[in-house]
C-alpha positions as semicolon CSV with decimal commas, in nm:
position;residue;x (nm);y (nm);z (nm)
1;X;11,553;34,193;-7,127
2;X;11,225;34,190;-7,219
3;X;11,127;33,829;-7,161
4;X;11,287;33,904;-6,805
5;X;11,100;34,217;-6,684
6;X;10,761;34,117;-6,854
7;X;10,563;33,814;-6,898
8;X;10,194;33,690;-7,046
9;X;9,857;33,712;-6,877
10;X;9,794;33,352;-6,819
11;X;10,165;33,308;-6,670
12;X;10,073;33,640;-6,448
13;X;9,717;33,493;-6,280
14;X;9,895;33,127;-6,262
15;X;10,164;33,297;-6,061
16;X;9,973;33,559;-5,854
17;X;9,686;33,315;-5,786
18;X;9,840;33,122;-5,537
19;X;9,720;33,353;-5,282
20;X;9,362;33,301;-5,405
21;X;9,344;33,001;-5,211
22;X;9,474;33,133;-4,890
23;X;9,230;33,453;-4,865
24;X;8,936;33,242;-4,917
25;X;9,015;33,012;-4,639
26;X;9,067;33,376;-4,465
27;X;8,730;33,505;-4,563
28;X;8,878;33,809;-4,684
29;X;9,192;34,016;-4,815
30;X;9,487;34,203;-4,638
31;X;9,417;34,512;-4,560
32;X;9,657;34,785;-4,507
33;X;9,966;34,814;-4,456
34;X;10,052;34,749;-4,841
35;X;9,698;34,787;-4,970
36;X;9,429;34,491;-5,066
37;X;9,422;34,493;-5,385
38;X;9,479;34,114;-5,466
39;X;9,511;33,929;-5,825
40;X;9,356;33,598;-5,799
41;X;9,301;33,325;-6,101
42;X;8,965;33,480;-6,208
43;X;9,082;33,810;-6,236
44;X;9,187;34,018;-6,554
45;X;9,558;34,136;-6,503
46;X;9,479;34,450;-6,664
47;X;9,154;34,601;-6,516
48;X;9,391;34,803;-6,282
49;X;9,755;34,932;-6,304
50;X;9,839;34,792;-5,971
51;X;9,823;34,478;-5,763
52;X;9,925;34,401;-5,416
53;X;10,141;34,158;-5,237
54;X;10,287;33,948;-5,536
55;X;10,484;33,625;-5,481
56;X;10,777;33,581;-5,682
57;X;10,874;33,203;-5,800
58;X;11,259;33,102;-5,794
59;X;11,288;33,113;-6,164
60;X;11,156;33,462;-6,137
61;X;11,397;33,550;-5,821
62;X;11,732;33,429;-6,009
63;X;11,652;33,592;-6,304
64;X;11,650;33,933;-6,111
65;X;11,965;33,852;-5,983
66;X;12,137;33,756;-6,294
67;X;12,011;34,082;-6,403
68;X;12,104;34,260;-6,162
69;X;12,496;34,082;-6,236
70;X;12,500;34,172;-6,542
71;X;12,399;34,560;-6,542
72;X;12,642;34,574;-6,240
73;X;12,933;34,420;-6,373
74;X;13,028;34,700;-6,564
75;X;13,117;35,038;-6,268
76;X;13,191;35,372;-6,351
77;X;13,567;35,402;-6,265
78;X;13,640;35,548;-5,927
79;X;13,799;35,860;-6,044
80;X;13,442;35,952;-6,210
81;X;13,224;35,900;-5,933
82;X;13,325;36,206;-5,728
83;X;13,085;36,404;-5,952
84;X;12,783;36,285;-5,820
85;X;12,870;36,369;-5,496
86;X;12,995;36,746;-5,533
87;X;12,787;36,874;-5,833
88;X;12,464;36,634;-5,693
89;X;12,288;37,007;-5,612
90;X;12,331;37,129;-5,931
91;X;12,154;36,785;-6,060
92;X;11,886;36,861;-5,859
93;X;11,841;37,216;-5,873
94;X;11,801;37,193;-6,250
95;X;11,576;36,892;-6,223
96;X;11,328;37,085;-5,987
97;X;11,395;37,437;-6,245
98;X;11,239;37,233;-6,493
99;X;10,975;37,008;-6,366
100;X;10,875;37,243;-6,109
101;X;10,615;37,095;-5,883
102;X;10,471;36,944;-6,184
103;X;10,694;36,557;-6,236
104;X;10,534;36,425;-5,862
105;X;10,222;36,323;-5,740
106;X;10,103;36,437;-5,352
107;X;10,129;36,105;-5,172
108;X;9,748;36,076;-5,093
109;X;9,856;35,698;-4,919
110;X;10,063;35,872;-4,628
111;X;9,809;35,844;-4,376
112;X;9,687;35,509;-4,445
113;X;10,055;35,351;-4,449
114;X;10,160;35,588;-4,220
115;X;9,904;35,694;-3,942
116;X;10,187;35,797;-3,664
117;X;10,216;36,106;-3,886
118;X;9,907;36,240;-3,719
119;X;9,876;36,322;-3,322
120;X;9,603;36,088;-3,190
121;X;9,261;36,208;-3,266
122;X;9,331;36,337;-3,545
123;X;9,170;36,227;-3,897
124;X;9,428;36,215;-4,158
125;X;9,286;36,334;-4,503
126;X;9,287;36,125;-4,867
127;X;9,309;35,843;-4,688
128;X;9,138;35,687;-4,971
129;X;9,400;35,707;-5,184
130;X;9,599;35,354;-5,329
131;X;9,986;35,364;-5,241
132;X;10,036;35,148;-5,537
133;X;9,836;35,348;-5,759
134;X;10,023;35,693;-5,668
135;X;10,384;35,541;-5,756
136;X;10,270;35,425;-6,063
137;X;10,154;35,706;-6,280
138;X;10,421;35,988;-6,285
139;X;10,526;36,136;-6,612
140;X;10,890;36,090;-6,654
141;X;11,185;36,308;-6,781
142;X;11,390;36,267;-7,078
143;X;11,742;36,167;-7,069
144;X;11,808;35,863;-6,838
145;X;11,948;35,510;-6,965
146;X;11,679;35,400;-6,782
147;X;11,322;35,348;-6,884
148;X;11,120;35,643;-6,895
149;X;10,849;35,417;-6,698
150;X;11,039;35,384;-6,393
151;X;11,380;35,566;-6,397
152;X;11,300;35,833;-6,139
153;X;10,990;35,672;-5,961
154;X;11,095;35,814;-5,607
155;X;10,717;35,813;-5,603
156;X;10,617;36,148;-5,603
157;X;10,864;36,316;-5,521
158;X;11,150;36,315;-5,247
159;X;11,484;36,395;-5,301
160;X;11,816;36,464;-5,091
161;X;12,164;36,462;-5,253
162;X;12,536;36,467;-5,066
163;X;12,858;36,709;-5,160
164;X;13,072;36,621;-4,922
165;X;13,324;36,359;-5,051
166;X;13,522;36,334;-4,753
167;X;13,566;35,971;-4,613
168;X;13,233;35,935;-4,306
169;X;13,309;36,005;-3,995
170;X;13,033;35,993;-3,709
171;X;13,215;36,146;-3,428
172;X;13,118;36,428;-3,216
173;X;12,832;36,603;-3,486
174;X;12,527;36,387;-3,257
175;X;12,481;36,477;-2,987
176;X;12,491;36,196;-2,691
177;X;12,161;36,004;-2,622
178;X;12,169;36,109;-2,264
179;X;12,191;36,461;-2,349
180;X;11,949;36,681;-2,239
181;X;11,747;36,941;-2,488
182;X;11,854;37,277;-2,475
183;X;11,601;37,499;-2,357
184;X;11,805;37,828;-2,385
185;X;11,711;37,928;-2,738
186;X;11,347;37,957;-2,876
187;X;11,299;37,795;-3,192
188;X;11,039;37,729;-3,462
189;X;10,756;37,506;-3,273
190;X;10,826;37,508;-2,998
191;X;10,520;37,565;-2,813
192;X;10,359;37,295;-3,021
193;X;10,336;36,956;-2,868
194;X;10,357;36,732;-3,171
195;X;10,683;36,784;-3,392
196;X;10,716;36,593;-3,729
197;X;11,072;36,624;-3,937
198;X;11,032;36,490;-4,303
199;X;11,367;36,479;-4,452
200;X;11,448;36,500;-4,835
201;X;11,086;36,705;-4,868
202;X;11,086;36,772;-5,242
203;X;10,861;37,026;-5,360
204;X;10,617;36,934;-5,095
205;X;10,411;36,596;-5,171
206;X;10,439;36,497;-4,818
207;X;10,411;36,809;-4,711
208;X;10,106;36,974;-4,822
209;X;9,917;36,665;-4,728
210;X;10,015;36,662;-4,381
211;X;9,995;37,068;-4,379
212;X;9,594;36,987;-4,497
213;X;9,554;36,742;-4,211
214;X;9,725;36,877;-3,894
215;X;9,570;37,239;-3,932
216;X;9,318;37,209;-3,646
217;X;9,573;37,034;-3,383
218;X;9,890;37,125;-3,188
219;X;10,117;36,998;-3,432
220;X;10,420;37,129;-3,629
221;X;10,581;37,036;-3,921
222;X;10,976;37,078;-4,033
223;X;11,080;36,990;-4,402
224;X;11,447;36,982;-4,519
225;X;11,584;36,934;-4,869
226;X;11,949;36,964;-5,052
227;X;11,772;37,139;-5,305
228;X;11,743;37,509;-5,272
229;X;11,500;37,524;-5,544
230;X;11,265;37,304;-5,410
231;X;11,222;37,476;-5,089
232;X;11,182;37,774;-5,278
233;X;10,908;37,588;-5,455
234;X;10,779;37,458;-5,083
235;X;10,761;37,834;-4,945
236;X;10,570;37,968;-5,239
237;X;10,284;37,709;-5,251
238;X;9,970;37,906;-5,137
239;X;9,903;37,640;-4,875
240;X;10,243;37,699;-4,690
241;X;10,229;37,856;-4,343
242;X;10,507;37,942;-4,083
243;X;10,272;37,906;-3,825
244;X;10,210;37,506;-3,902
245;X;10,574;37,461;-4,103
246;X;10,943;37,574;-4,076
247;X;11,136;37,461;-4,453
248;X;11,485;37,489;-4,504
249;X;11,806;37,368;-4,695
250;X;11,987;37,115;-4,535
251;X;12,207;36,853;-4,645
252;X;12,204;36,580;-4,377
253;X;12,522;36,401;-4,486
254;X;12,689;36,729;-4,371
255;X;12,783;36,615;-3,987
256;X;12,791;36,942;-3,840
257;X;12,517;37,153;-3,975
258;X;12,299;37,230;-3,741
259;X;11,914;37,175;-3,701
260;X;11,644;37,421;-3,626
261;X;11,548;37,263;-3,295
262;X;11,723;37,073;-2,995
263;X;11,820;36,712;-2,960
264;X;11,491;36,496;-2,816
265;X;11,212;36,751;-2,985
266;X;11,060;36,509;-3,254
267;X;10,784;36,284;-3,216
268;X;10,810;36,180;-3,583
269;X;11,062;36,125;-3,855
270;X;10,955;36,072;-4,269
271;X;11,239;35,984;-4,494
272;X;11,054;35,841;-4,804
273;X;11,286;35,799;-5,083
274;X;11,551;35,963;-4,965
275;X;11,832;35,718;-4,806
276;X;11,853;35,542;-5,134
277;X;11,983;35,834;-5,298
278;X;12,321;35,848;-5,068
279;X;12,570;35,652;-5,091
280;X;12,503;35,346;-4,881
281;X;12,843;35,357;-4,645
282;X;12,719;35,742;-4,565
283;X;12,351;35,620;-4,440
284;X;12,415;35,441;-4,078
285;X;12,599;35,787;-3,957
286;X;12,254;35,990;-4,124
287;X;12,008;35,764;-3,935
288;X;12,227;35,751;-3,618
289;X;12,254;36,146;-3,646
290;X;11,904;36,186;-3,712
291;X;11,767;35,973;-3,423
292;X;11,912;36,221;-3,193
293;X;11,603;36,431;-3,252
294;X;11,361;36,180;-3,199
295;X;11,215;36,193;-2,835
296;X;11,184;35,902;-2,647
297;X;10,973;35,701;-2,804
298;X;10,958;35,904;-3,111
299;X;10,912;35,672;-3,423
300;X;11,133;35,688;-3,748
301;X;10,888;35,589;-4,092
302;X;11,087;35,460;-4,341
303;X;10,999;35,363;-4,741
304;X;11,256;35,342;-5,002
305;X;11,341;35,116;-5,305
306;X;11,378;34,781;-5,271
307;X;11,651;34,467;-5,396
308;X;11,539;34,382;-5,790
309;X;11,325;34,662;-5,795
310;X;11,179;34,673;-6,189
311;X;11,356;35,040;-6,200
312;X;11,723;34,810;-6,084
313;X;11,725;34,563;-6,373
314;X;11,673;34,827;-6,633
315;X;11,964;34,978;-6,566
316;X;12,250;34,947;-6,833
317;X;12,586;34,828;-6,852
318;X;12,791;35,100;-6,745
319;X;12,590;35,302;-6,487
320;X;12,674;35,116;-6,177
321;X;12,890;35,279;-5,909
322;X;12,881;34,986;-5,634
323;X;12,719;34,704;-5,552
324;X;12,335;34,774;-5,626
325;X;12,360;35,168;-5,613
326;X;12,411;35,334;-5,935
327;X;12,332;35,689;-6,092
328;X;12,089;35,751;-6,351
329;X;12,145;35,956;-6,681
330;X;12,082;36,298;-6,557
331;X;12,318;36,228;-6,215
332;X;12,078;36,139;-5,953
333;X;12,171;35,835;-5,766
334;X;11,989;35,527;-5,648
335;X;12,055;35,238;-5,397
336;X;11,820;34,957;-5,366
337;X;11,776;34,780;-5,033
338;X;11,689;34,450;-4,841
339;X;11,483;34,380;-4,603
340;X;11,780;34,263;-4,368
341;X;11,962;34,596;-4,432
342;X;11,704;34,825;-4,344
343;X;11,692;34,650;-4,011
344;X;12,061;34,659;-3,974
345;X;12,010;35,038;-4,058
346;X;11,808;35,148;-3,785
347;X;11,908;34,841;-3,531
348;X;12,217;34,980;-3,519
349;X;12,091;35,349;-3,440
350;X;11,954;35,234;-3,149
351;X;11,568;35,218;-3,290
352;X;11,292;34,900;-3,196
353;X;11,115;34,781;-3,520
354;X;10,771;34,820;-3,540
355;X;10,756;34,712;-3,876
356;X;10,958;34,586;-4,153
357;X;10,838;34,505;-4,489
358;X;10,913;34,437;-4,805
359;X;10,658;34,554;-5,086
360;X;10,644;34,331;-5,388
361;X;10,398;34,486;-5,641
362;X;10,273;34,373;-6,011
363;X;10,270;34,744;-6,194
364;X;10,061;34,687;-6,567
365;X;10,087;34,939;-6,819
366;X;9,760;34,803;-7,003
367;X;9,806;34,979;-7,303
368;X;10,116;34,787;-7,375
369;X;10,004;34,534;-7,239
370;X;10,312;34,488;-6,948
371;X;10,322;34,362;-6,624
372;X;10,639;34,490;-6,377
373;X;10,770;34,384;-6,068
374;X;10,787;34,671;-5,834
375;X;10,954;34,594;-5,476
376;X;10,978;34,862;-5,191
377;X;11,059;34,855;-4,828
378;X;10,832;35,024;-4,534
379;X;10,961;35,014;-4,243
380;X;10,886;35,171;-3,885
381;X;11,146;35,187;-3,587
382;X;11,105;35,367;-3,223
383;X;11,332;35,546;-3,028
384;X;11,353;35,350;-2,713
């Protein structure tokens, strides 16, 4: 396993400096989206913990996948699984009990990455901070047959968990696309012009850095988790106001619960790290759902694991419940996407991509002296 998922410094800057030669004839180095931080031949592997836009050889892509085989070909049987569906609050409530808002990092890379986040002119704060960086450096939990490096890097922070076991069915919970929004009721923001809905909010590490950033505009923010303890944890921050922000419990593989707004009031949508925790034949009806809310022209922002992910192939024999989604030791669960998926996902709903990416990463723990491939999708759709 180890000769897979690590390799030496000299086979590292060999690899990664193959793009040396195409930013010099460039003059420069990518900048955002995906950060800039670029390994090239001259450069030590472990001077930072993160590097940017790695290229994979085919030696190192079938090795993933014969990983990924063999920690796959063993699934919990069917009549097991069910757990992890109805007792998934439970997993989370005690995980949040006991980490508090302490396990996650605030996501200081949002607005960089993510800039639709803020109504225009408005400057989005910690903009300085590395996306690679944040996901890299969270303390882990004991427990998991998974690494304690990467088993629950949902970097910092999001989670959202389904009960319901009952077979999907999309019909009649969305409302139609044509449908008007009901302007009968008030309802939290609704004077404001800008509405953002992050889904799967956590204890607030997308929340609080929004909060910090849309304080002197019109906008409102809405934050949903499964976890009841978490939004406890969201409502008691200090920097938590119901003027700017309306949290609540919500499961959103439930069909027919019910939102806190009409149909066509969003301008944004966040769901980072969140789909991949659902069971991938629940996720088309949850984006489809979800897109009601967006206005026309709204934008869903999208960043979740990605295929051969490091955290993927060091799973174990035995913790797989279908292909490439499988549950970790203290019952969360975790799917791991492609880029052709992810467009399938929101295609499907209706949404235009924007963007579609697929994140490959070198994570070094330079005190063991360890490089890791990291890969993560971002991904941007609009509501036509």
């Amino acid at each position: 396993m180890q000769k897979l998922l690590s390799f030496s410094v000299a086979k590292s800057a060999k690899i990664l400096g193959r793009l040396s030669s195409r930013l010099h004839s460039t003059r420069g180095r990518p900048s955002a989206p995906l950060g800039s931080r670029i390994l090239t031949k001259n450069d030590d592997i472990f001077k930072y913990n993160m590097w940017d836009h790695v290229q994979w050889t085919e030696e190192e892509e079938e090795n993933a996948r014969q990983k990924a085989k063999e920690n796959s070909s063993t699934q919990i049987p069917l009549k097991e699984q069910g757990k992890f569906d109805v007792e998934a609050c439970e997993y989370w409530d005690k995980f949040y009990k006991m980490h508090q808002e302490k396990f996650f990092k605030d996501r200081k890379w949002l607005f960089l990455e993510f800039p639709e986040l803020l109504p225009c002119g408005t400057k989005g704060q910690n903009t300085n901070g590395r996306l690679g960086d944040q996901q890299a450096s969270h303390p882990q939990p004991t427990g998991s047959t998974t690494d304690t490096k990467t088993r629950h890097q949902q970097p910092n922070g999001s989670t959202h968990h389904h009960r319901n076991t009952d077979p999907p069915n999309h019909q009649g919970a969305a409302p139609e696309k044509n449908e008007a929004p009901t302007q009968t009721h008030t309802f939290p923001g609704q004077q404001s012009s800008f509405r953002i809905l992050e889904v799967g909010c956590g204890v607030g590490n997308s929340v609080f850095p929004i909060l910090s950033s849309i304080k002197e505009s019109d906008a409102y923010l809405y934050c949903c988790d499964f976890s009841p303890c978490a939004i406890r944890l969201v409502k008691d921050h200090p920097d938590y106001s119901d003027s700017m922000c309306h949290a609540f419990v919500h499961d959103i593989c439930e069909e027919m619960a019910s939102f806190p707004f009409p149909p066509e009031s969003l301008d944004v949508i966040l769901a980072v790290f969140v789909l991949s925790s659902i069971h991938p034949e629940r996720t088309q009806g949850i984006v489809k759902r979800l897109s009601t809310y967006l206005k026309h022209g709204g934008i869903f922002l999208f960043r979740d694991y990605g295929r051969y992910d490091f955290s993927q192939l060091r799973f174990k024999k035995g913790r797989c419940l279908s292909e490439n989604f499988y549950t970790r030791g203290d019952g969360t669960c975790v799917y791991f996407f492609t880029k052709g998926e992810v467009h399938d996902l929101f295609s499907s709903a209706g949404l235009e991509e924007i963007q579609n990416l697929e994140d490959r990463r070198l994570q070094v723990n330079r005190g063991k002296k360890v490089a890791m491939h990291r890969v993560w999708m971002q991904s941007k759709y609009r509501k036509l």
